[in-house]
C-alpha positions as MATLAB code, in Angstrom:
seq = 'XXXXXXXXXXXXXXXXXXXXXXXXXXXXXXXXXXXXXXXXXXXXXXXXXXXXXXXXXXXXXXXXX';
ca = [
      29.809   33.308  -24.012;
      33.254   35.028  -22.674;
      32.043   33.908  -19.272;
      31.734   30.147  -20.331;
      35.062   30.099  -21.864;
      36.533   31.334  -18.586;
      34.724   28.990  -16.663;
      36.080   25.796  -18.889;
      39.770   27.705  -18.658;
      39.097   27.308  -14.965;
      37.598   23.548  -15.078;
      40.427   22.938  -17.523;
      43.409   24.718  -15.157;
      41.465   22.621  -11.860;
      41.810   19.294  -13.774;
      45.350   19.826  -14.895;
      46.343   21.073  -11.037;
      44.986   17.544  -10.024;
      46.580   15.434  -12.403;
      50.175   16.840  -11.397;
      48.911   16.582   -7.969;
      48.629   12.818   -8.676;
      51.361   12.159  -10.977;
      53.601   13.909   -7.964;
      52.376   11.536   -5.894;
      53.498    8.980   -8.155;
      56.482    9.922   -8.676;
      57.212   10.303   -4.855;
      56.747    6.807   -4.486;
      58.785    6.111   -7.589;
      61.526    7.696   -6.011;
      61.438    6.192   -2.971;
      62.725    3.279   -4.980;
      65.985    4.768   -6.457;
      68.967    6.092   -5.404;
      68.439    9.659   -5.112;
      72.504   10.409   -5.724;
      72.338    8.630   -9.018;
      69.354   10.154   -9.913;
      70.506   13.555   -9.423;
      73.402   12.960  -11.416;
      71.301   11.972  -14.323;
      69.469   15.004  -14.009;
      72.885   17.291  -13.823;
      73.764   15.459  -17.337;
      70.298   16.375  -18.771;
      70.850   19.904  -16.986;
      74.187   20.426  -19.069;
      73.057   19.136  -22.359;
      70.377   20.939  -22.227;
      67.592   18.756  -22.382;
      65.936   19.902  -19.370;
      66.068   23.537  -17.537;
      67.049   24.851  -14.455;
      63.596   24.945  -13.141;
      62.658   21.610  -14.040;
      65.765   20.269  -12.302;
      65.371   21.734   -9.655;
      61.587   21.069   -9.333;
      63.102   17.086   -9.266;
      66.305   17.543   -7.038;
      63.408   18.563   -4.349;
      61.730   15.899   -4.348;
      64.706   13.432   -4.561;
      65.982   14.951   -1.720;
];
């Protein structure tokens, strides 16, 4: 039964890895379409409220850039 479970965890953690594959594909393209300076500046507001962490803006300052 234990084995099962870590199977789906695996199926479950394979899925997810391809979804955020895709989505960051999206995005990509998405960005493509903005201006990467005002973009980043958005992201330094959400940065200093806050709202997002360091990781996570970084993570999208990448892939602006």
């Amino acid at each position: 039964m234990q084995e099962q479970v870590s199977i789906a965890n695996i199926d479950l953690f394979d899925v997810e890895n391809q979804r955020e594959a895709q989505e960051g594909q999206k995005a990509h393209q998405e960005i493509k379409d903005v201006n990467p300076v005002m973009e980043i500046r958005k992201f330094i507001e959400l940065l200093g409220e806050g709202i997002i962490t360091q990781e996570k803006f970084d993570k999208k300052k990448s892939q602006l850039l």
